[in-house]
C-alpha positions as CSV (number, residue, x, y, z in Angstrom):
1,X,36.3,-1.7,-28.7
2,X,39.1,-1.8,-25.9
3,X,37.5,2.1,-24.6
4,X,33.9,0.7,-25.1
5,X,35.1,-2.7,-22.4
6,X,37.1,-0.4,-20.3
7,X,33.8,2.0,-19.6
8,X,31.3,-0.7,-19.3
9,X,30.9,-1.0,-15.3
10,X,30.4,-4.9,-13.5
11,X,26.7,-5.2,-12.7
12,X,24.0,-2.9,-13.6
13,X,22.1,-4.2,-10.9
14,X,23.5,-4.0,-6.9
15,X,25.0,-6.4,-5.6
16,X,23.1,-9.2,-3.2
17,X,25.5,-8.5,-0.5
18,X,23.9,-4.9,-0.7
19,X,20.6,-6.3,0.0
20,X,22.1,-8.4,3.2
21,X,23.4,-5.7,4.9
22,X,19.8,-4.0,4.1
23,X,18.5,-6.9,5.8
24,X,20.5,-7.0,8.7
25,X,20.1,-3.2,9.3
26,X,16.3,-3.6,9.4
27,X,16.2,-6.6,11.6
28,X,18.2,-4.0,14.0
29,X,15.5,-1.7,14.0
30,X,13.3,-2.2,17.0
31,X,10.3,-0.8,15.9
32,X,10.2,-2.3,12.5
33,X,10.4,-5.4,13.5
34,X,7.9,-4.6,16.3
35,X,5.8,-3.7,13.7
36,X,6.1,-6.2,11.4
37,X,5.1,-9.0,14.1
38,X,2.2,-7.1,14.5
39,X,1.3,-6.8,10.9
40,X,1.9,-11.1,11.1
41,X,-0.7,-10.9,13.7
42,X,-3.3,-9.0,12.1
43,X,-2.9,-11.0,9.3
44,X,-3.3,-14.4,11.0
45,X,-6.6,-12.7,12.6
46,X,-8.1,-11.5,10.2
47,X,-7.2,-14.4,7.8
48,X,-6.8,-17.4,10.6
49,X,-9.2,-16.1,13.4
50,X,-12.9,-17.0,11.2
51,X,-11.6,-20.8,11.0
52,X,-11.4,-21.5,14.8
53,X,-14.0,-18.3,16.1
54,X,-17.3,-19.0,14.2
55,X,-20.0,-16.3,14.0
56,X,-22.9,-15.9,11.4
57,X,-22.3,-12.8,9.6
58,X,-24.8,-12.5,6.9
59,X,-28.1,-13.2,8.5
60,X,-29.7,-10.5,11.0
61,X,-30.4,-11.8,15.0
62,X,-32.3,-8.7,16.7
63,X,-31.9,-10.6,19.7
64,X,-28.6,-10.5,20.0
65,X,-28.0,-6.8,19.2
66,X,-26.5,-4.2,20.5
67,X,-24.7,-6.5,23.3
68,X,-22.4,-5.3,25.4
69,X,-18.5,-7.2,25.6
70,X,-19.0,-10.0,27.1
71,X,-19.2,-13.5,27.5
72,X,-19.9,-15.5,24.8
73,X,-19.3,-11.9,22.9
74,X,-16.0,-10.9,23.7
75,X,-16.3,-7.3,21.9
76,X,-20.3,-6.9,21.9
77,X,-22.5,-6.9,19.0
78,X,-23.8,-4.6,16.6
79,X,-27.7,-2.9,15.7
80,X,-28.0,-6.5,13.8
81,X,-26.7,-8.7,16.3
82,X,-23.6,-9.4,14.7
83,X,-21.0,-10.4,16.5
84,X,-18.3,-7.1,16.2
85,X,-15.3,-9.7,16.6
86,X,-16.3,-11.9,13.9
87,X,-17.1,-8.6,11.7
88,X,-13.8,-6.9,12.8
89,X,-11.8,-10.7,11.2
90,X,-13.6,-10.3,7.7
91,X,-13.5,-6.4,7.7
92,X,-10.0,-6.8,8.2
93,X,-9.2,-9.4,5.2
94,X,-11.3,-6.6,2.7
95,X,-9.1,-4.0,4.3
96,X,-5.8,-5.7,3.9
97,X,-6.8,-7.1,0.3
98,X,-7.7,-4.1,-1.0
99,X,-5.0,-1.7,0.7
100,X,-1.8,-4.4,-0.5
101,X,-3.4,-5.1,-4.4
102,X,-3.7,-1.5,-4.4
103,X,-0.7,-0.5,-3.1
104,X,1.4,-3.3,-5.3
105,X,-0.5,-1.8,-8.4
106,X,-0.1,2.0,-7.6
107,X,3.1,1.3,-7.4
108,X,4.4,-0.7,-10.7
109,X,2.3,1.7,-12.2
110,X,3.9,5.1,-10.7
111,X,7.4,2.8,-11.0
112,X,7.3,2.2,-15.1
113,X,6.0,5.4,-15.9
114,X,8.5,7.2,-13.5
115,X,11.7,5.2,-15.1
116,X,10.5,5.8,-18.7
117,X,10.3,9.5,-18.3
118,X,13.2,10.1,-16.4
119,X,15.5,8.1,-19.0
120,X,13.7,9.3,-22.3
121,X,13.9,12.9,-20.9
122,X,13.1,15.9,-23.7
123,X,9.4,16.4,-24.9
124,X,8.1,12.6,-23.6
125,X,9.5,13.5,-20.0
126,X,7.6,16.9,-20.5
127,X,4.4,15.6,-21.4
128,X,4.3,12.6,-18.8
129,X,5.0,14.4,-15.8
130,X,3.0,17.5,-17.2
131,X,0.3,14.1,-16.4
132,X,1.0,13.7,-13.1
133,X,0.9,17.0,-12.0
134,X,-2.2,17.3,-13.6
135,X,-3.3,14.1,-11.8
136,X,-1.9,15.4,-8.4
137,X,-3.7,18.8,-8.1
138,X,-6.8,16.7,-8.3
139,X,-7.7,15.8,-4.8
140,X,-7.1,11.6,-4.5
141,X,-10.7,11.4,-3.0
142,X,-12.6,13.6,-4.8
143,X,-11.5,10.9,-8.2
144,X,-12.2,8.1,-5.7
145,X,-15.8,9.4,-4.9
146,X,-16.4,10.2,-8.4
147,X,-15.5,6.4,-9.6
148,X,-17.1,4.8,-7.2
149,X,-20.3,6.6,-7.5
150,X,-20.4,5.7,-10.8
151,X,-19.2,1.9,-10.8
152,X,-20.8,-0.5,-8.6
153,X,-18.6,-0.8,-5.6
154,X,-16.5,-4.6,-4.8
155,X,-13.2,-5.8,-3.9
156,X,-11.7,-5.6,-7.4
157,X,-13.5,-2.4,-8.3
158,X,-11.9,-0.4,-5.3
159,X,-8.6,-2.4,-5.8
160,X,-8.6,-1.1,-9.2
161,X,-9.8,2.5,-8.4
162,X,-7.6,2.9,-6.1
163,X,-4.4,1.8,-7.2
164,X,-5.7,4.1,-10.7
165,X,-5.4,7.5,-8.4
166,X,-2.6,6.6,-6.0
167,X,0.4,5.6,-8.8
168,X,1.2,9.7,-9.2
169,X,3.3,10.2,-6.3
170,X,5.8,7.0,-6.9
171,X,6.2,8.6,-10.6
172,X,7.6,11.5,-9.1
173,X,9.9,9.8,-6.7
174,X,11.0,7.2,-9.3
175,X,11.2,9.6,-12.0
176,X,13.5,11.4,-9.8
177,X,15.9,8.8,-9.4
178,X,16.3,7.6,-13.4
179,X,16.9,11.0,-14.4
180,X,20.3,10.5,-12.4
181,X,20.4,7.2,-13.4
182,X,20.6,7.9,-16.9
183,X,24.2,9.6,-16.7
184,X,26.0,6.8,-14.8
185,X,28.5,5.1,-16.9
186,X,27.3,2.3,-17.2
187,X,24.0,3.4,-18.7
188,X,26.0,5.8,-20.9
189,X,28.4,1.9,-21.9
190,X,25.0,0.0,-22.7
191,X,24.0,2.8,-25.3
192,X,27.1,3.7,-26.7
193,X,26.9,-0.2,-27.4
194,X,23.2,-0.6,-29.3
195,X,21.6,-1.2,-26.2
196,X,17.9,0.1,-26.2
197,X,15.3,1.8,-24.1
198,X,14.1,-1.4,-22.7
199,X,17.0,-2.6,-21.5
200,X,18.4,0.4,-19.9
201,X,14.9,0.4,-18.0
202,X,14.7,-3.1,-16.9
203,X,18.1,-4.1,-16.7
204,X,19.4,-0.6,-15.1
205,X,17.1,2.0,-14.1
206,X,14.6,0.1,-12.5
207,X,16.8,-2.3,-10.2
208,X,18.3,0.3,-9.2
209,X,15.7,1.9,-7.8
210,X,14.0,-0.9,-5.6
211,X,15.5,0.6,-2.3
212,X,12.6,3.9,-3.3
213,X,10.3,1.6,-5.1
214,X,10.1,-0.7,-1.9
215,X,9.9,1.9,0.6
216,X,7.3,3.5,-0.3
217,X,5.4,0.6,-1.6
218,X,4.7,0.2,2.2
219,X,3.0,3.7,2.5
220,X,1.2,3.4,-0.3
221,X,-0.6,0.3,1.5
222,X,-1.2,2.5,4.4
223,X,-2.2,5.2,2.5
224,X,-4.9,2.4,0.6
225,X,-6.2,1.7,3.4
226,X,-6.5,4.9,4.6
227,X,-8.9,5.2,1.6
228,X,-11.1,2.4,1.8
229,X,-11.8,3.3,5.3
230,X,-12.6,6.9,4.0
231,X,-15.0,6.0,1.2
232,X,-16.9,3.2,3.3
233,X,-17.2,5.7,5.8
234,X,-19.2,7.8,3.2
235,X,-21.3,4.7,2.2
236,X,-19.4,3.9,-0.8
237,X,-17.6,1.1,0.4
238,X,-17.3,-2.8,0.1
239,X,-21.1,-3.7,-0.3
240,X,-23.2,-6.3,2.2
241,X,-22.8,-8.2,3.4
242,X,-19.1,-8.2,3.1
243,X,-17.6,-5.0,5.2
244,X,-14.4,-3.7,5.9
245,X,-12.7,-1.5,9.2
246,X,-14.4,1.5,7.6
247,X,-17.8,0.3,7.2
248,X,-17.7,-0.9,10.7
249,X,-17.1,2.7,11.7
250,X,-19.8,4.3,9.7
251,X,-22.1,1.5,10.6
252,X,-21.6,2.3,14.4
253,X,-20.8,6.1,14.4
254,X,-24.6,6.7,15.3
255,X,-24.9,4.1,18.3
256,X,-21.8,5.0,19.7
257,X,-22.9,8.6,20.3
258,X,-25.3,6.9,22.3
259,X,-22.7,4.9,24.1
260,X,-22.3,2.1,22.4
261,X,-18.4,2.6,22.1
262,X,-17.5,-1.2,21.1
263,X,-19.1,-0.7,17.7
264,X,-16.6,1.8,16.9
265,X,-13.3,1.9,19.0
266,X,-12.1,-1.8,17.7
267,X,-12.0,-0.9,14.4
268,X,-10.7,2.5,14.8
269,X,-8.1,1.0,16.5
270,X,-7.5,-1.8,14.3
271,X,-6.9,1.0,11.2
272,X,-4.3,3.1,13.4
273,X,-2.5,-0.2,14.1
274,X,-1.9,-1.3,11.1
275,X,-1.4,1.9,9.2
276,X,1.2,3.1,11.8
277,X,2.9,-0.9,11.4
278,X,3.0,-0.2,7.9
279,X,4.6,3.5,8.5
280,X,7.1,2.5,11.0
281,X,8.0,-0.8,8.6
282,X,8.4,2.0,5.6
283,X,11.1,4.1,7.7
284,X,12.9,0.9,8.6
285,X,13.2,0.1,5.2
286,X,14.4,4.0,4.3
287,X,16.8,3.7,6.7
288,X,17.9,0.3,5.9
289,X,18.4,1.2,2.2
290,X,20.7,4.9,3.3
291,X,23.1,2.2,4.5
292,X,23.2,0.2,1.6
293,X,24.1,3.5,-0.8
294,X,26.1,5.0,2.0
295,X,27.8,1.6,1.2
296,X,28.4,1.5,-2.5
């Protein structure tokens, strides 16, 4: 009993002074924290903006359309008179709500079924990650086209679609991490002393992996949203009269060969904002989490 005391380690999970010095290393990273006041921004427009800037957009108003930017239009209208500000608030909020659900569900997903394999090892660790490479040689967008050809495209539907396809790479990472996990001492204390697979998951593996969990929780996000802009280009999108960034493009790709440039380039722009906030929020938090282990 005295050996089985002497082996058994503090805390399985780190320490919160870890995650303050986390904190305090991201806050000194300029362009994180650029990028997260922007990502606050787009947020409050999309989600803010339609409460004080009012425009109809479900009924059509040929003559309003295809307005240049201007006044009483600050960003012009579209080939149904809608106003492309307006549009560019609510195709934001689909974009956002559909790129974070499907993000946070890609990635509780890829994080369970990464820490069970890599801590049961032997045949189960064959056969699960024998599923995701299977999953991975199968082109993410060529399953998403499939899907939603077949189901009828909305919010929840492409939330759940998407998060489906986009859990395989967190697996790998995660799985990565338990199977070194599994050998620390105090893992090797807990099941020398009765404890089971469920604890050593929860209580071990899995809180010690938040720093990889976290991090690239914010690129799968960008990567989401990457997605929904990709299959509402191809018309399989949020449905009318709801839109997102993506359907604003394919909407206006036509008219803006023609010059119409304002029903394209705001919502173009809008995706590489956010996308690259999300990216350059994802390396703070790498970095910030390489000084918390270089710390332990």
């Amino acid at each position: 009993m005295t050996a089985l005391s002497t082996a058994a380690p503090v805390s399985a999970a780190p320490p919160r002074g870890l995650y303050r010095r986390v904190a305090g290393q991201f806050v000194r990273s300029p362009a994180a924290m650029i990028s997260l006041g922007v990502l606050v921004a787009v947020v409050v427009f999309c989600f803010a903006g339609p409460l004080f800037y009012h425009t109809d957009q479900i009924h059509v108003n040929l003559a309003a359309k295809d307005l240049a930017p201007g006044t009483g239009h600050p960003l012009g209208t579209d080939d149904v008179g809608h106003d492309i500000l307006g549009r560019l608030m609510y195709g934001g909020q689909a974009s956002l709500e559909i790129g974070v659900a499907a993000g946070i569900i890609a990635t509780v997903i890829g994080m369970l079924w990464g820490a069970v394999a890599g801590y049961a090892g032997g045949w189960l660790d064959i056969v699960m990650m024998r599923v995701v490479d299977a999953g991975i040689a199968v082109p993410a967008l060529f399953l998403l086209m499939v899907a939603a050809s077949i189901l009828t495209p909305s919010v929840p539907v492409l939330i759940v679609i998407i998060g489906v396809v986009s859990w395989l790479v967190p697996a790998r990472l995660v799985r990565a991490e338990a199977v070194s996990l599994r050998s620390r001492e105090y893992v090797q204390a807990m099941i020398a002393m009765g404890g089971g697979w469920r604890r050593a998951v929860f209580r071990h593996i899995i809180p010690n992996v938040v720093g990889t969990v976290v991090v690239n929780a914010t690129f799968q996000v960008a990567d989401a949203i990457m997605l929904v802009a990709y299959l509402s280009f191809l018309g399989l999108g949020v449905p009318l009269p709801r839109t997102d960034w993506g359907g604003i493009l394919a909407g206006g790709l036509n008219y803006a060969l023609d010059g119409y440039w304002w029903m394209i380039v705001p919502a173009g722009v809008a995706i590489v904002i956010v996308v690259c906030a999300f990216n350059f929020i994802g390396d703070g938090l790498r970095d910030a989490f390489e000084v918390r282990l270089r710390g332990r």
